[in-house]
Structures are given as C-alpha cells and as structure tokens.
TITI-857442 format. One record per residue (C-alpha): x, y, z; residue in one letter. Coordinates in steps of 0.5 Angstrom, whole numbers, plus 500, padded with zeros to 3 digits. Layout:
# TITI-857442
X,Y,Z,A .
...
***
This chain:
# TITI-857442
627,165,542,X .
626,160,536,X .
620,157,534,X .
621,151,537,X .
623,153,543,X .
616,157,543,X .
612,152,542,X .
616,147,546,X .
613,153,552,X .
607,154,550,X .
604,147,549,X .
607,147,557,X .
603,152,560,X .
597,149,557,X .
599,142,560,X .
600,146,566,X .
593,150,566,X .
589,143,564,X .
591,140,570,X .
591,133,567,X .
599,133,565,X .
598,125,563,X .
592,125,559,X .
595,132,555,X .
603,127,554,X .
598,121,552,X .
594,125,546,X .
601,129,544,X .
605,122,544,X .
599,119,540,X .
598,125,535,X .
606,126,534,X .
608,125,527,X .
615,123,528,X .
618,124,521,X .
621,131,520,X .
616,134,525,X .
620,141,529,X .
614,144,528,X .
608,138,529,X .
608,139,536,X .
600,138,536,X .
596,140,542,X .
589,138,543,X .
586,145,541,X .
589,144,534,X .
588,151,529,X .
591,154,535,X .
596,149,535,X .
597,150,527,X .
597,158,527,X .
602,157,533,X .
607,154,528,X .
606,158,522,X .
606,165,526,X .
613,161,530,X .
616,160,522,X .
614,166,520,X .
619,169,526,X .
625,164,525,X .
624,166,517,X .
624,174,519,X .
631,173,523,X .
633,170,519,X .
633,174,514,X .
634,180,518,X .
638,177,524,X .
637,183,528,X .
635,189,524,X .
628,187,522,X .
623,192,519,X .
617,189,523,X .
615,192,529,X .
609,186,529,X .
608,180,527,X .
601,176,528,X .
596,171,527,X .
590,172,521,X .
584,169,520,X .
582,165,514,X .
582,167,508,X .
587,172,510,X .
595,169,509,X .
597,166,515,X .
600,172,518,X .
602,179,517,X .
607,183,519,X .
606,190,520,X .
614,195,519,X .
615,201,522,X .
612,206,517,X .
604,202,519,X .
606,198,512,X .
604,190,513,X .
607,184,509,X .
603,179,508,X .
606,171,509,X .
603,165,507,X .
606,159,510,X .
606,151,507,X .
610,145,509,X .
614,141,504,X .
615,135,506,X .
614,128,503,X .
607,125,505,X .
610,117,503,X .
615,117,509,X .
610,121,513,X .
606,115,513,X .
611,111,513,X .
615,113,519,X .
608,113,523,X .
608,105,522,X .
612,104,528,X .
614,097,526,X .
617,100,520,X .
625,102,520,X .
626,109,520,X .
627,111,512,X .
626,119,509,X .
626,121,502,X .
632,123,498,X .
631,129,492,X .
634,129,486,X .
635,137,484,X .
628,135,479,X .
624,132,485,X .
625,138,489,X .
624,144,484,X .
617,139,482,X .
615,139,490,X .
617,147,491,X .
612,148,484,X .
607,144,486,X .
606,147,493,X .
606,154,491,X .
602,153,486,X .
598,150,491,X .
598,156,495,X .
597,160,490,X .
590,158,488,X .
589,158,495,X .
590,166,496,X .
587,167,489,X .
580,165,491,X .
580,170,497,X .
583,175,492,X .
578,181,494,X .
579,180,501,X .
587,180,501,X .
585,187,497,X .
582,190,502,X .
587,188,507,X .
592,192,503,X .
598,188,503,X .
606,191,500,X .
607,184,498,X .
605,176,500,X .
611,173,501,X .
610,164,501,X .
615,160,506,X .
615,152,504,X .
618,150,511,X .
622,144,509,X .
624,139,515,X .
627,134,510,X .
632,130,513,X .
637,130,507,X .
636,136,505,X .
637,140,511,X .
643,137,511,X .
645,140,504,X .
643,148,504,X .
648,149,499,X .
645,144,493,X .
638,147,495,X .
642,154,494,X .
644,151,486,X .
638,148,485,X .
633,154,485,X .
638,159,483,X .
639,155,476,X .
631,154,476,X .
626,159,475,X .
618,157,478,X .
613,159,474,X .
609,166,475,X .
605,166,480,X .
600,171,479,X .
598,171,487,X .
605,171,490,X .
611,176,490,X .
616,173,493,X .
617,165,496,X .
622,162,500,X .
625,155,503,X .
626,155,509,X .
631,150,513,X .
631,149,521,X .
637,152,524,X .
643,147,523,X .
647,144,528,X .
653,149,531,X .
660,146,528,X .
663,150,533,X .
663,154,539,X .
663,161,535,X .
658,158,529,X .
653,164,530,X .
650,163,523,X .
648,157,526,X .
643,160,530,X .
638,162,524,X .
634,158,520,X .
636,159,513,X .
631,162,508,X .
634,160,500,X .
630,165,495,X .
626,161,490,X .
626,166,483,X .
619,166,481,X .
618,168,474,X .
615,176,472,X .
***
C-alpha cells in the first residue's frame, strides 16, 4: 500500500473515532496546502500527521527501490533528534532516513490565495541542483547537532530522501536523472547517501508495472 493511500486511511479512521466528521472535514480543508500536496494531508494532531507522511515516504521510497526484495523487516518512526525513521534488515542492522520536502515556498503561498489562478514553478537543470544542495545542507546541519545521539544509535548508514511533488518536474524524471547525474553536491559530512523522490506516474497503459513505484533518482554526493 502506498503512502498516500495510507494516509488517505488512517486520517479516515481518526474521523471515524472522533465522532465529529464535519468539524474533522472543515479544519482538514481549511489546513490543505493545495500546491503539490500528495503528502499534506493535515490532521489536527499534526506531529503524527508529520511522522505518518515521512514514515509513508520512507516505504514508498523502499519499494522503490526494491520492488519486492526489500532487505528491511521494520520500518519505524523516530523521535527528535533521532533521523525521521530507521529501518532496521534481516541481520538487526538499522539504516537511518531522513526526510525533507523540496518544493517551491512562492507557489505554495501563491497557489494557497484562492483567488489566484493556478501556476507552479519551472526549474531549469541550475535551479534544481541549487534547491537539492540547500535542502541537504539543511539536513545536514540538522543531523550534525544531534551527532552524538545518532552515534549512540548505531546507524549503517543515513540516507536523505527530498520528496519532490513539483509538478513540472514529475513530469520530466528523465531530465531530473541528467541533471544529477552530470552534477556533483557537495561532501556532506553527515549524509551517506540521498535521493529525489518522484510520486508514482500515471500508468500509460494497462501493463505500465513500473508505474507502480515512486522513483528514486540518486544524487551523487562528493567523498
């Protein structure tokens, strides 16, 4: 089951168990970002709305990866300052993931003005290694100032996922490939491996399998 899917269903059941299905519909309508939003569905308990996402991420990142051999018997939640989720493999070895958005804040804000008409941004091969450096620069900051508690956890390796919603470049996984594949990020002393993630595409016919998966384009980091 795919992470939208998930969280489709569990932010159900909490309407469910409230008891109160129009106030839950009002304040999730009221808090939708609108702009490339697969995974903003916003609940009113809103950190287990945020590690519901990231951990949902985390799966569709693994399968598509994987498909169906994935190493990982567990996938689970962590709590701050831990990395977002660790997956722990069939020989009780744990990979950590971190995970962050890379979207465009100006359409965010703009497409949240109802009023406005519909736009969204369109990267160019600089603008886009730019947005993927800042975001792992960012996280990496992040996991460097809880460097002695991630130590302790005893992680294999921390991977960075940059789940990217954008709607022009979803639709152009190819160019996304080219552009990391003929630029190096920096070193990043806190990171060993990072992604972008790409949403499941549409199937373009009925036996399009590979339409099933999200698709992870490496990012090469320097050594």
């Amino acid at each position: 089951m795919y992470a939208a899917n998930k969280l489709k269903d569990s932010s159900q059941e909490s309407f469910i168990q409230s008891g109160n299905l129009k106030e839950q519909l009002i304040y999730a309508l009221s808090h939708s970002r609108g702009y490339a939003d697969i995974f903003d569905w916003t609940e009113p308990d809103r950190e287990q709305a945020k590690r519901t996402k990231e951990q949902g991420i985390v799966d569709d990142f693994v399968q598509g990866i994987y498909r169906d051999a994935s190493p990982y018997v567990r996938i689970e939640s962590c709590e701050p300052p831990l990395p977002d989720c660790e997956a722990t493999d069939g020989f009780g070895d744990k990979t950590a993931f971190e995970v962050t958005e890379l979207v465009n804040a100006a359409m965010v804000r703009w497409n949240s003005n109802r009023s406005n008409a519909y736009r969204y941004r369109e990267y160019s091969a600089k603008e886009l290694h730019l947005a993927a450096v800042e975001r792992l620069t960012t996280k990496n900051r992040k996991l460097q100032s809880a460097r002695a508690v991630i130590s302790k956890a005893g992680y294999e390796k921390i991977v960075v996922i940059l789940h990217c919603d954008e709607p022009d470049l979803i639709q152009r996984p190819e160019f996304c490939r080219d552009v990391f594949a003929n630029r190096k990020s920096p070193p990043f002393c806190e990171i060993d491996e990072a992604y972008l993630l790409l949403p499941c595409p549409r199937k373009r016919h009925l036996n399009d399998f590979e339409a099933e998966f999200c698709q992870a384009i490496p990012i090469p980091l320097a050594s």
